[in-house]
C-alpha positions in Angstrom: 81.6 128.3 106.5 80.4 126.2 109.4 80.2 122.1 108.3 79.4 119.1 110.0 81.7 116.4 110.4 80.7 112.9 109.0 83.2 110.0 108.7 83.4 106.8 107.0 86.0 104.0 107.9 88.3 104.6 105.2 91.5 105.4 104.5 92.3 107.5 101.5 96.1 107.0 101.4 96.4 110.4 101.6 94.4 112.9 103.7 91.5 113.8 101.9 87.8 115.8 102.3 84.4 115.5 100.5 81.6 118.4 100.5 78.1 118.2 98.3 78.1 119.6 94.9 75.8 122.5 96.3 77.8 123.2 99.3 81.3 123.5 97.1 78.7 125.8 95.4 78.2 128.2 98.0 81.6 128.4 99.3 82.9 128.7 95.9 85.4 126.0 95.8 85.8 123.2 93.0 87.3 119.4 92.9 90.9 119.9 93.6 91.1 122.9 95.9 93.1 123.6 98.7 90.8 123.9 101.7 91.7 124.5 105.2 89.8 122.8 108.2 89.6 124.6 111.4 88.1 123.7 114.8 85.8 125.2 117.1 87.7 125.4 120.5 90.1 127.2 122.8 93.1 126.0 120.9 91.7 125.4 117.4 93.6 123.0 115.1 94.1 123.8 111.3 94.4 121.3 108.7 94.8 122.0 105.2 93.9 119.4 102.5 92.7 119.1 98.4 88.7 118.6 98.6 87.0 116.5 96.3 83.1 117.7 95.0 80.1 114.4 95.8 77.0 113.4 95.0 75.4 111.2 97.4 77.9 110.6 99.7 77.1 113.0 101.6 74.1 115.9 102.3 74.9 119.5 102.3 76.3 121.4 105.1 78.1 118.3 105.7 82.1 117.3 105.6 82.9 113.7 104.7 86.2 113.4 105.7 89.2 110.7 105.9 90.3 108.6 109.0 93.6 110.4 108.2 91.9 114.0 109.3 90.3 112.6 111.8 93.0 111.5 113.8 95.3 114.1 112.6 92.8 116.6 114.4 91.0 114.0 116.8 87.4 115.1 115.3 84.5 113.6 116.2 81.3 112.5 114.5 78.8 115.5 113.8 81.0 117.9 115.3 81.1 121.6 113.9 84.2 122.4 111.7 85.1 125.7 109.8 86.2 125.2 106.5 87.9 128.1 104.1 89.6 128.3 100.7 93.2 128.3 100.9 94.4 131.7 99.4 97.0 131.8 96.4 100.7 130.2 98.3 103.8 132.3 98.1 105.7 128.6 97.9 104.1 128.1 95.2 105.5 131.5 93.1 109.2 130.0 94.8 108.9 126.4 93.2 108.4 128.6 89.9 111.2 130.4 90.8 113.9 126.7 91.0 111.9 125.3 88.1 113.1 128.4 86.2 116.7 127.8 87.2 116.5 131.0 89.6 118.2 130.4 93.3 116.3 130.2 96.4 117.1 131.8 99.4 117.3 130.3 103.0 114.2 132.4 103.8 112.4 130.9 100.7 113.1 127.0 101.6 111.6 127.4 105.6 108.3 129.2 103.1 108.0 126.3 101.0 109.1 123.3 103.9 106.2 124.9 106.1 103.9 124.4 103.6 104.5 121.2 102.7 104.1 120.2 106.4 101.4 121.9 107.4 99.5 120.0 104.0 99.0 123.3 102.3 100.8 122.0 99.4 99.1 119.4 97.7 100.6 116.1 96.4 101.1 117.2 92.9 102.9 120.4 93.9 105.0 118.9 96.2 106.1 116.7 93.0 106.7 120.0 91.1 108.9 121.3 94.3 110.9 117.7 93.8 111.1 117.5 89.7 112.7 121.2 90.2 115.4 120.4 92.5 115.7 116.8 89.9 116.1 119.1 86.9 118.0 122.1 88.3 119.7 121.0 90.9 120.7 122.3 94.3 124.3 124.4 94.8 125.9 123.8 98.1 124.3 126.4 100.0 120.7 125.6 98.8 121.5 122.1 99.9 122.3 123.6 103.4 119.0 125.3 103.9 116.9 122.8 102.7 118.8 120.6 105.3 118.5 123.7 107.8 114.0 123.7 106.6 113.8 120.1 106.9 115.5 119.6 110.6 113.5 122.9 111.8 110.2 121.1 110.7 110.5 118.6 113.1 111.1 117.6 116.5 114.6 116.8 117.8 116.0 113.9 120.4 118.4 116.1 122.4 119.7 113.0 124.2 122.9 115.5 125.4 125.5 112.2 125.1 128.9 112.4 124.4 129.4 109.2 122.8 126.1 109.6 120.3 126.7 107.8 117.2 124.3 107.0 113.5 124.9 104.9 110.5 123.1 105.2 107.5 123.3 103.7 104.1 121.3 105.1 101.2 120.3 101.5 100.3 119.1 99.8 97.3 120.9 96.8 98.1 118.4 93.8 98.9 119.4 91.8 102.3 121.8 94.4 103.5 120.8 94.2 107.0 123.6 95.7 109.5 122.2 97.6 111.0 120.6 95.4 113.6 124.4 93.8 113.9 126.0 97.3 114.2 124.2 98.6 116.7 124.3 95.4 118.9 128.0 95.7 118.7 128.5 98.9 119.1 126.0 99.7 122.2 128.0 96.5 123.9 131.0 98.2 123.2 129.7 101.7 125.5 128.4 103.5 122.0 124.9 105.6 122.5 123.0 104.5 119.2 119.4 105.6 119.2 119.0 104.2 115.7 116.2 105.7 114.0 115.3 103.6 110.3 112.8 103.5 107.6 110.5 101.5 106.2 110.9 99.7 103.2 110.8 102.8 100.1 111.5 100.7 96.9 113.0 97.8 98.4 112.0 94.6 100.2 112.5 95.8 103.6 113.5 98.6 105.6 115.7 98.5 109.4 112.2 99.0 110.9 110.2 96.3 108.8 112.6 93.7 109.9 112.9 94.8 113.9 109.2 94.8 113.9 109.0 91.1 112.7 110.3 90.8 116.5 109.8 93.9 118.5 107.6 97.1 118.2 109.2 100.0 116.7 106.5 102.9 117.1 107.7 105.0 119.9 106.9 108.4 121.4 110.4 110.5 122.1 109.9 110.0 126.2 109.6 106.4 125.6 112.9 106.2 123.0 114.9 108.3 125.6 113.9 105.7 128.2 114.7 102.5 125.9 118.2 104.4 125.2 119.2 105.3 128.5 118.5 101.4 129.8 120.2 99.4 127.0 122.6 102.4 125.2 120.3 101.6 121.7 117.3 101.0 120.0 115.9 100.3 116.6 112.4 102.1 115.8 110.8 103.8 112.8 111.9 107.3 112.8 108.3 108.2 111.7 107.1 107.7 114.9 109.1 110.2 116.7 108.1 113.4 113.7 112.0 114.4 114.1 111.6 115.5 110.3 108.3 115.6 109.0 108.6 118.0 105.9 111.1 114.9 104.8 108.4 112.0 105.3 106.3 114.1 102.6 108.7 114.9 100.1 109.9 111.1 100.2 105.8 109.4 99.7 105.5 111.8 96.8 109.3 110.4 95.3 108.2 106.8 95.6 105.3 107.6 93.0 107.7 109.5 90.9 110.1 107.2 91.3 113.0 109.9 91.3 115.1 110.7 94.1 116.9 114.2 93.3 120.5 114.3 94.6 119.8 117.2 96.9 117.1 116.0 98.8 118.9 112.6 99.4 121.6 114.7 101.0 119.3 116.5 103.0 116.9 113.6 104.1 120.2 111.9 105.1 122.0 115.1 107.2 118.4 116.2 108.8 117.6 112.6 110.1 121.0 112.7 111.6 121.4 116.4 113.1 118.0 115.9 114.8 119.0 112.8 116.2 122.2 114.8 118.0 124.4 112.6 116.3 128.4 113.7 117.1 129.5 110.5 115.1 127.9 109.5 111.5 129.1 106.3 109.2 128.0 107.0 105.7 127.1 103.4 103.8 127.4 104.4 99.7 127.1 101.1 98.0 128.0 101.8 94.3 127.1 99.2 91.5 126.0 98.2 88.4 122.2 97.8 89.2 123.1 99.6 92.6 121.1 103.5 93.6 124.7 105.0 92.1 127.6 104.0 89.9 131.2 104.5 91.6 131.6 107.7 89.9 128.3 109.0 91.3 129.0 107.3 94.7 132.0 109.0 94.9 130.3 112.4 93.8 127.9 111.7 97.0 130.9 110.9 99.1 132.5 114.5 98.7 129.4 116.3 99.3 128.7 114.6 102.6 132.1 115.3 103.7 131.5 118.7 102.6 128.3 118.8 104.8 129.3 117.0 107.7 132.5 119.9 107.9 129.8 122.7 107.3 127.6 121.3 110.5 130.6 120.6 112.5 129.9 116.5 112.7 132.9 114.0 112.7 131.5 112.0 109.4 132.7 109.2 107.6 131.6 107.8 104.3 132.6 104.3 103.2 132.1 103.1 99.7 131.4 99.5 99.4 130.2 97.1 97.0 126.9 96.9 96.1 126.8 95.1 92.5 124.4 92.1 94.5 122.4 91.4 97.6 124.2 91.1 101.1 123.3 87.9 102.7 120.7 84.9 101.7 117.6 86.2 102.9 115.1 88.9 101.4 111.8 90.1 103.2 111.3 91.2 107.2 111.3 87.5 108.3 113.7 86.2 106.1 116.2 89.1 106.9 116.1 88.8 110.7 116.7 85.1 110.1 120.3 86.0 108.7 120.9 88.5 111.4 120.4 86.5 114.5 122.5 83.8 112.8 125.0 86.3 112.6 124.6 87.4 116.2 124.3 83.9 117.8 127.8 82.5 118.4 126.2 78.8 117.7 125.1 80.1 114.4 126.4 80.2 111.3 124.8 83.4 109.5 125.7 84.5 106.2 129.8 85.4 105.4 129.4 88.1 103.7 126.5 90.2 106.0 129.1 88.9 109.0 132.1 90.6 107.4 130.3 93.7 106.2 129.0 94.3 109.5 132.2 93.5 111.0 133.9 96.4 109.0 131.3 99.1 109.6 131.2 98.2 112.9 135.1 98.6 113.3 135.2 101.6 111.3 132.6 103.6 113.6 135.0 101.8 117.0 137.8 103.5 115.4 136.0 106.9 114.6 134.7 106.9 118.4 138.4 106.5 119.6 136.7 102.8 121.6 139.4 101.2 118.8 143.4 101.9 118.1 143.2 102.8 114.2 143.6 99.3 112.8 141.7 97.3 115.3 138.2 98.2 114.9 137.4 95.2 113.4 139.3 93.2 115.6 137.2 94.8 118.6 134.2 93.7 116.9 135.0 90.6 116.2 135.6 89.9 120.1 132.5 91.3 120.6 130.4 89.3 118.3 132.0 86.0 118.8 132.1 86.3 122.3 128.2 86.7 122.4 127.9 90.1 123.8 126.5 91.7 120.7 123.7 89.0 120.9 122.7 89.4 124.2 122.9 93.3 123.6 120.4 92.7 120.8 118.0 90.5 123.2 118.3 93.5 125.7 117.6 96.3 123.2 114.3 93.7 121.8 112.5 92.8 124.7 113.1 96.5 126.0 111.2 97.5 123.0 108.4 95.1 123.9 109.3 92.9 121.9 111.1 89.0 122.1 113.7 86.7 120.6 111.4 83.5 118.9 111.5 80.8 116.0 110.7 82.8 112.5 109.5 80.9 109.5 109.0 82.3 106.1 105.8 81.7 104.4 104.3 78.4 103.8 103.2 78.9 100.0 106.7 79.0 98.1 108.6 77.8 95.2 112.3 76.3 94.3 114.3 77.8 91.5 116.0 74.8 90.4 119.5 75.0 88.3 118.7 73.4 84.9 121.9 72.7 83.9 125.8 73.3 86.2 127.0 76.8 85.5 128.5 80.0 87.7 126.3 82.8 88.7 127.8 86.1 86.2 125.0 88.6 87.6 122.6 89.8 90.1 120.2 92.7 89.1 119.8 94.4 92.7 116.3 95.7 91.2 114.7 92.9 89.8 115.2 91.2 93.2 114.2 93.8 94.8 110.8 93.9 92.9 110.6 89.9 92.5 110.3 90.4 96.5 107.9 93.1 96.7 105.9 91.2 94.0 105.8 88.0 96.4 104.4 90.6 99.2 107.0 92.4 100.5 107.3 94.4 102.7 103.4 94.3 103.9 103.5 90.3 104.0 106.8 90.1 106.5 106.9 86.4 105.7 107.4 86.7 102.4 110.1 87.3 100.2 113.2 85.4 98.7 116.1 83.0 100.0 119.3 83.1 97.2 121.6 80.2 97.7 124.4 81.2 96.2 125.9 84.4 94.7 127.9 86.0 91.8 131.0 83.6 91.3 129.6 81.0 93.3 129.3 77.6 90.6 125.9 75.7 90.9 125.3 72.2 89.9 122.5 70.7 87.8 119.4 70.5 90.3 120.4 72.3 93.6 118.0 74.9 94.4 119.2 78.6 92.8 116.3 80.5 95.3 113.5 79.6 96.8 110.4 82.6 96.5 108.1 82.8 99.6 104.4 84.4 99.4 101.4 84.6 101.8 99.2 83.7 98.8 98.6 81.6 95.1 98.2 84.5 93.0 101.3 86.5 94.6 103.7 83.4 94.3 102.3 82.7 90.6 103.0 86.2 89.6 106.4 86.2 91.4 107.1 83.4 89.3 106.0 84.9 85.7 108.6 88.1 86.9 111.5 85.8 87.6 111.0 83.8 84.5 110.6 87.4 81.7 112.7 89.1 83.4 115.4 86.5 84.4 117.3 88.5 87.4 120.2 86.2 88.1 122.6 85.5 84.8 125.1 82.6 84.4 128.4 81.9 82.4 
């Protein structure tokens, strides 16, 4: 049927239509159906999307739609759309198939990764697609074509270097920012690095959030290739570039779920990496306590990488480190790339422990690449931090990406933790800090977040300051507060 577009200046969240109850009528579709959207034109575009039944809103023969549809199909106002009911999906019967413990073949995961990215699955299916692979598992090979559907979704960078190397960490870890430091010293060392981050899932702050506290991160792929090709690196938000789309989907619908299946970690991980061209990949597995995985699970996820990174012909390394508490002193965008051009600056004094993390991972991948004798890696990076090389790498790689090295200050509204009485610091719950930040505003309020002072072993003394808590506003700071004070994140001997 033939509709007229009409758009209000929202956004839904999630891309989203609205017809008149007597419209939906005539059509024969109800609240909750799968529609698909269709232009009028030499090349139409199709969209597919759940449609929600009105009153009011909107008059018949109209289409109230989302600013998410319209710049997915670059509509404009009053213009003539076809809309249809989206038939019965075949992915659908397949997700059936896993949630009933039955394997899928390599033919079946391209069906169901094309629907997920051309939006003919909706939200809640594409949870039922993720709570089967979470109950049931994945075997190897079903962890190989979901990799395979994932990367084929997507565009690739094709940067055809010799010398192309990733890192990746599976996070969880709040403050563990080396990435920025790693790539500074590696791309000063002759390393390609086209280092393509996320944003902040559960945790304070993703690579990208903190970059973009200095620099922009939202690139086309001509525009990354040209970035690369002058400074050997750069930093941006891997959602710009839609390398793996089906994977930016599945991972919004696991943040409400708030499970992340083995399976698909793997295959986020390995697809992000084989699209970028990468011959070279450092896994980061930080196992803890209050960590993403214990040391038996971290070791679990260590085999199967290896396992992968054999099967797609990639030199791979995975590194287990420790993650029972946060790397470095600050938490949040701002207070993040505070520690890390400490780190860089030779007149700095940055945080030990983000210095000498970096320092490793960054020797370990010099080693890998042959730049290093076995052995020296770290020594290598060492020289190449200290002697300031690595920091004016980073300047290069910023103000290539439009961006510029300035004075950052966390927000003005905060509040000191103050040690009531001389003790040692037992504990740090990775998640409650994690949360205490993204209470306080993180990551959408870059200048908020947390500052520790000390960590686990480290004695404090009656009335030094234990952390200071930073928020944009009253209300975020005073809940902040009320978290830290039930839920008491940092334990003491």
């Amino acid at each position: 049927m033939k509709l007229k577009v009409k758009f209000l200046n929202w956004y839904a969240g999630l891309p989203v239509v609205m017809i008149h109850k007597e419209t939906a009528e005539k059509i024969g579709v109800h609240a909750g159906d799968t529609v698909t959207i269709k232009t009028f034109s030499k090349n139409p575009k199709k969209f597919s999307t759940v449609i929600d039944v009105v009153e009011g809103l909107t008059k018949e023969n109209q289409l109230l739609i989302s600013s998410e549809i319209k710049h997915i199909l670059k509509l404009k106002n009053k213009q003539n759309v076809q809309i249809s009911l989206l038939p019965s999906l075949k992915s659908l019967d397949l997700i059936k198939k896993k949630l009933n413990k039955k394997k899928l073949s390599k033919k079946e995961f391209f069906e169901i990764i094309k629907d997920i990215v051309n939006n003919s699955l909706s939200e809640p299916e594409v949870a039922l697609f993720i709570s089967a692979m979470y109950e049931n598992g994945l075997d190897f090979k079903e962890t190989t074509y979901l990799i395979e559907s994932i990367l084929e979704s997507g565009n690739k960078i094709n940067l055809k270097q010799r010398n192309l190397v990733d890192k990746h960490s599976i996070g969880g870890i709040p403050g563990n920012r080396t990435t920025p430091i790693i790539v500074a010293i590696c791309a000063s060392a002759g390393l390609i690095m086209p280092k393509s981050s996320s944003r902040a899932i559960t945790s304070a702050a993703g690579t990208a959030d903190v970059i973009e506290t200095l620099a922009k991160v939202e690139f086309k792929l001509e525009e990354l290739k040209k970035i690369v090709k002058k400074t050997n690196a750069c930093m941006i938000w891997g959602g710009s570039l839609g390398l793996v789309p089906a994977d930016s989907k599945i991972i919004k619908v696991e943040k409400m779920l708030k499970i992340d299946p083995k399976s698909q970690l793997l295959a986020s991980i390995m697809s992000k990496k084989l699209a970028a061209g990468s011959k070279y990949i450092l896994i980061d597995i930080p196992y803890g306590k209050t960590a993403k995985v214990p040391k038996h699970k971290a070791l679990e996820l260590k085999k199967d990488f290896e396992r992968l990174g054999k099967h797609f012909h990639k030199k791979l390394k995975v590194i287990l480190t420790d993650g029972s508490q946060p790397i470095g002193n600050g938490i949040g965008p701002v207070l993040e790339m505070i520690d890390v051009i400490k780190v860089l600056a030779p007149k700095e004094k940055g945080p030990v422990d983000l210095e000498k993390k970096s320092l490793f991972l960054s020797g370990e991948i010099l080693e890998m690449t042959k730049k290093a004798k076995k052995g020296k890696g770290i020594e290598l990076a060492k020289e190449i931090l200290y002697s300031g090389k690595a920091f004016s790498k980073f300047k290069e790689i910023i103000e290539t990406q439009r961006g510029k090295i300035k004075n950052l200050f966390p927000a003005k509204i905060k509040k000191d933790i103050i040690v009531k009485s001389s003790c040692t610091i037992k504990e740090i719950d990775n998640k409650k800090i994690n949360t205490l930040a993204r209470i306080a505003g993180c990551p959408v309020d870059k200048a908020s977040g947390i500052y520790l002072y000390a960590h686990v072993k480290n004695k404090v003394k009656k009335g030094e300051k234990l952390l200071t808590i930073y928020a944009n506003t009253k209300s975020r700071l005073e809940e902040a507060i009320k978290f830290y004070r039930k839920e008491k994140p940092i334990k003491f001997y």
